[in-house]
C-alpha positions in Angstrom: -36.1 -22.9 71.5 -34.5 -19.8 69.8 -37.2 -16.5 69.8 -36.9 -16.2 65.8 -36.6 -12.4 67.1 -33.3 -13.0 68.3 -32.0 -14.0 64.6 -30.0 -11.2 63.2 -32.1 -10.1 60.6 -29.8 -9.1 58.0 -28.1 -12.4 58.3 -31.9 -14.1 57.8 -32.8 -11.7 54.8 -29.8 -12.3 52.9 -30.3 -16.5 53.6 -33.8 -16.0 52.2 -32.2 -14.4 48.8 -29.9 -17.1 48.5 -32.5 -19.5 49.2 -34.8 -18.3 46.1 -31.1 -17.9 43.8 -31.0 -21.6 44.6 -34.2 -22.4 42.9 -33.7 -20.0 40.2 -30.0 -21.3 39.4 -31.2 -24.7 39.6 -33.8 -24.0 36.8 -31.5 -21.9 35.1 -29.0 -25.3 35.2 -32.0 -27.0 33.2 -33.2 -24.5 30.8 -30.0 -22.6 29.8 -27.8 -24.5 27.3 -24.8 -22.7 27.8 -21.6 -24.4 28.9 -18.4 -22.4 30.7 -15.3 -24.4 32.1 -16.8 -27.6 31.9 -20.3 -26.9 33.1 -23.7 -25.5 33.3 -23.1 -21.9 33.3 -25.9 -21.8 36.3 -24.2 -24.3 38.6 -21.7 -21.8 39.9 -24.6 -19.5 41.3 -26.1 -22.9 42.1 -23.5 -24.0 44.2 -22.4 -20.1 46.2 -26.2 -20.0 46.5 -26.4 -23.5 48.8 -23.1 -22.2 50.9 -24.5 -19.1 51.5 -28.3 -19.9 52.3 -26.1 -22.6 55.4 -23.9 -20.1 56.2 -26.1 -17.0 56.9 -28.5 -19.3 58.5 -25.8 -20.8 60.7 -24.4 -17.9 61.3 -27.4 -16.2 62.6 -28.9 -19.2 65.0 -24.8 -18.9 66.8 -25.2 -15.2 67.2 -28.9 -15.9 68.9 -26.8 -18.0 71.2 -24.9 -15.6 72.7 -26.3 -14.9 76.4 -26.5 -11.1 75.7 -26.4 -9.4 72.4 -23.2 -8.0 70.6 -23.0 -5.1 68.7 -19.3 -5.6 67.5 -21.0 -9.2 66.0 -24.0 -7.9 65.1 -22.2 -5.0 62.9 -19.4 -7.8 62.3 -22.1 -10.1 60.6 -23.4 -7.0 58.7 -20.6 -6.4 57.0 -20.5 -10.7 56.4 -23.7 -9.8 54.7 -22.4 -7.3 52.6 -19.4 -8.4 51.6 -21.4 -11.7 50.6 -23.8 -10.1 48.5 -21.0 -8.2 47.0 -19.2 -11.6 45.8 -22.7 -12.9 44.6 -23.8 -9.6 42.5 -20.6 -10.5 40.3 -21.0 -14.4 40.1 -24.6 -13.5 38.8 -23.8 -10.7 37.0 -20.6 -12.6 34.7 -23.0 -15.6 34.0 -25.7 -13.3 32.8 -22.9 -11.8 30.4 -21.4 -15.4 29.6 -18.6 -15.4 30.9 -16.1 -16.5 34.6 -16.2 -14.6 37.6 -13.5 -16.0 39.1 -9.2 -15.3 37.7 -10.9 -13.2 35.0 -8.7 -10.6 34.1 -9.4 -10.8 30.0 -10.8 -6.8 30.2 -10.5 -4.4 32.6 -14.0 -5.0 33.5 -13.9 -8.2 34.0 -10.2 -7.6 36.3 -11.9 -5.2 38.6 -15.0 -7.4 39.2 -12.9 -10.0 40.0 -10.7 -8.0 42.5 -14.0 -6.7 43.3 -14.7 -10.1 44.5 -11.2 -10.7 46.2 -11.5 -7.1 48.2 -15.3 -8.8 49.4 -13.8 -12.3 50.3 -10.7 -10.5 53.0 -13.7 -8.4 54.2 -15.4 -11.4 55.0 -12.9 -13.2 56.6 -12.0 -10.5 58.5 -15.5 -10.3 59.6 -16.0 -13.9 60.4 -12.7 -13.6 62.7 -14.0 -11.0 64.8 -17.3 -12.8 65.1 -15.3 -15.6 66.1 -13.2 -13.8 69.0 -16.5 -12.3 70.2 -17.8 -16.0 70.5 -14.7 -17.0 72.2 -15.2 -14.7 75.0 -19.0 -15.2 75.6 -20.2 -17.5 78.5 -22.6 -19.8 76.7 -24.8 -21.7 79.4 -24.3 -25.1 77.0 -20.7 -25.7 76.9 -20.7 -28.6 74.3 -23.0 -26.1 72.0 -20.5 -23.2 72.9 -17.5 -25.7 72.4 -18.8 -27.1 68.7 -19.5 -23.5 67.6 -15.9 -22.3 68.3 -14.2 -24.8 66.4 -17.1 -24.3 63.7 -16.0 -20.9 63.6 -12.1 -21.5 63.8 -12.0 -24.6 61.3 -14.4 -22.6 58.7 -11.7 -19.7 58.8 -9.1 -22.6 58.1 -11.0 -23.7 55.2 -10.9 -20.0 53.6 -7.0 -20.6 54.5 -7.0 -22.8 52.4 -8.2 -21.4 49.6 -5.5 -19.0 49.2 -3.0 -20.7 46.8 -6.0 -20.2 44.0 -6.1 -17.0 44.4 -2.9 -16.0 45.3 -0.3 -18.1 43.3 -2.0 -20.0 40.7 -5.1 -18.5 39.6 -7.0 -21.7 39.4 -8.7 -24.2 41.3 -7.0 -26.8 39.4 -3.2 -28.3 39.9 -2.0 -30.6 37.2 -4.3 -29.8 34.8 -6.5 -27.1 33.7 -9.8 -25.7 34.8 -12.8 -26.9 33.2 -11.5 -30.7 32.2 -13.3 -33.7 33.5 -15.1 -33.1 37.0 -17.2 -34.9 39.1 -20.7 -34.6 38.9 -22.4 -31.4 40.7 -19.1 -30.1 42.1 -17.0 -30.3 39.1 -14.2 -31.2 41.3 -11.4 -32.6 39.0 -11.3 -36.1 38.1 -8.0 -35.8 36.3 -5.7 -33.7 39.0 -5.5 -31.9 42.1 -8.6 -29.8 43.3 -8.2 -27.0 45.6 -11.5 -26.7 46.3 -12.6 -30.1 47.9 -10.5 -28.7 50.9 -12.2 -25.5 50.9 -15.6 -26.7 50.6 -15.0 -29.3 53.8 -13.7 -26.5 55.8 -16.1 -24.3 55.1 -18.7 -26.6 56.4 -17.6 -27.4 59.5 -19.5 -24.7 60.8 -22.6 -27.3 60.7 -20.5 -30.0 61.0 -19.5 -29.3 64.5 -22.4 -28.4 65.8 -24.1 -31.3 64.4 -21.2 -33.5 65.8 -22.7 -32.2 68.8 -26.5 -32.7 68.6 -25.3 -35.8 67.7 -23.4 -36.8 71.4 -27.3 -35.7 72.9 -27.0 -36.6 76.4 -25.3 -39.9 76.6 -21.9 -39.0 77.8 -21.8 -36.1 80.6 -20.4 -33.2 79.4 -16.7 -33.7 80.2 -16.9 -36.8 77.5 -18.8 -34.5 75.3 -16.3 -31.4 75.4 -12.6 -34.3 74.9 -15.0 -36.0 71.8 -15.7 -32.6 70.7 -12.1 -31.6 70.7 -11.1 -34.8 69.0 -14.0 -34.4 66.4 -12.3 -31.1 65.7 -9.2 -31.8 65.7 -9.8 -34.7 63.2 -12.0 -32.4 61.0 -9.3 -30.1 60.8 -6.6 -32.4 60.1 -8.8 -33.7 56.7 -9.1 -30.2 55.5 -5.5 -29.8 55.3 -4.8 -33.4 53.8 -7.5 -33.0 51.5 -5.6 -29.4 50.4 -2.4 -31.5 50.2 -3.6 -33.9 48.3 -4.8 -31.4 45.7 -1.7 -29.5 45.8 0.1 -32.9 44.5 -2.2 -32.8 41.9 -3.8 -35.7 42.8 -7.6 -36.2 42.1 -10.0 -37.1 44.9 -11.1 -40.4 44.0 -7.7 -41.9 42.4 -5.0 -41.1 45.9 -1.4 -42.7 45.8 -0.2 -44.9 48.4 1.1 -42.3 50.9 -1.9 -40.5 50.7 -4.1 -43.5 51.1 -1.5 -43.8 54.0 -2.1 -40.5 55.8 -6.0 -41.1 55.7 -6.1 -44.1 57.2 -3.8 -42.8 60.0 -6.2 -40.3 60.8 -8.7 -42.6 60.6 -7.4 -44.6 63.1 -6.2 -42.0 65.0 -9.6 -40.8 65.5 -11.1 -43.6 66.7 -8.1 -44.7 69.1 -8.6 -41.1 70.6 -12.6 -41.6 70.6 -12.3 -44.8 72.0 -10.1 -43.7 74.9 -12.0 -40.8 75.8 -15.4 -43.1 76.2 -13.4 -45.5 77.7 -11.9 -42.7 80.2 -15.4 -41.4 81.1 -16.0 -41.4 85.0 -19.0 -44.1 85.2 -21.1 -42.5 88.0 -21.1 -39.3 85.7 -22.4 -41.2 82.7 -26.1 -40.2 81.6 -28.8 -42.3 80.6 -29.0 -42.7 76.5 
């Protein structure tokens, strides 16, 4: 069991905040009337609060895995933290004044917090990378763990990737239509075209994805199994982040696909499961575990 003392403490302090902004949002979601791009002016915070409060708290329990402790992570998540609470002093701070934090450029205030935000977000994924090449190098005694946290890491940088064209090119989350129209409930995600930030969201997540993927395997393959199932996992995990993103940059909506796209998922789909199925399949019996 991890010593709680190992848990970089910044990391766990900041998770805590986010964890009480949660609650607060959420009640602010209830009791506050106001309206901006579609919805609750709270659900914003609401919604960066969650992500952050999973990925400080995952971030931390991965650095308390490492089999001696890192400076260049420890400073490296640090700066994760800062960066972070940089990004969520502005989200706050524009819903308290009414208005959007994010492609705000309607003042000069409200320009240099938002590329006050964009500054925070390549600090963090800077960051992040460097944490990630410090976790590829470590010897972690559990290699499935070890394994699921590196492509955590590398497929949760692929999901800030992916973020890019709404910052970048088109200043929206939207394609096809414009921010704040019909969304679906909670996420707001666009019911009538493209979303750029379904893809984002599932990459960002992998890094609990994986590792759950990998709690999940337990003991009932040896670890060879674990490690190909892993990779396919992965691989596959990777593979919807960028159709998802493709999907939304043809300005489709999540729930109404066209053929090809329809197409493309069920290849993966089956894709998947052939490769699943022919790893178990390929598994050396006399190194099988018990369930």
């Amino acid at each position: 069991m991890t010593s709680l003392l190992r848990l970089h403490r910044p990391l766990m302090v900041f998770a805590a905040a986010m964890a009480v902004l949660v609650v607060v949002a959420a009640v602010g979601i209830v009791a506050d009337p106001r309206v901006l791009t579609g919805m609750p002016i709270w659900a914003k915070p609401f919604k960066f609060a969650v992500s952050f409060t999973l990925y400080a708290t995952t971030l931390a329990w991965m650095l308390s895995l490492l089999p001696r402790r890192s400076r260049t992570a420890e400073r490296a998540a640090t700066v994760v933290v800062a960066a972070s609470v940089a990004e969520m002093v502005v989200i706050v701070g524009q819903v308290l004044r009414g208005t959007t934090s994010h492609y705000n450029t309607t003042t000069p205030l409200n320009a240099a917090l938002w590329s006050l935000m964009g500054i925070a977000i390549m600090v963090l994924f800077a960051a992040h990378l460097l944490i990630g090449f410090v976790v590829l190098r470590a010897r972690i005694a559990d290699r499935p763990a070890a394994h699921a946290i590196r492509w955590g890491l590398g497929l949760t940088l692929l999901g800030m990737l992916v973020a890019a064209p709404m910052t970048q090119s088109r200043m929206a989350h939207s394609v096809g239509v414009a921010d704040g129209g019909p969304g679906l409930p909670l996420t707001g995600w666009s019911t009538a075209g493209g979303d750029l930030r379904i893809g984002h969201f599932v990459g960002l997540h992998a890094l609990q994805v994986l590792p759950l993927l990998a709690l999940s395997l337990g003991r009932r393959f040896d670890e060879a199994t674990r490690l190909r199932l892993l990779a396919v996992g992965g691989s596959a995990y990777g593979v919807l982040t960028l159709l998802l993103t493709w999907q939304a940059l043809r300005g489709q909506p999540l729930l109404r696909p066209d053929a090809l796209t329809v197409a493309a998922f069920a290849a993966l789909a089956a894709g998947t499961a052939v490769a699943a199925t022919a790893v178990i399949r390929s598994r050396r019996p006399e190194l099988t575990l018990a369930a």
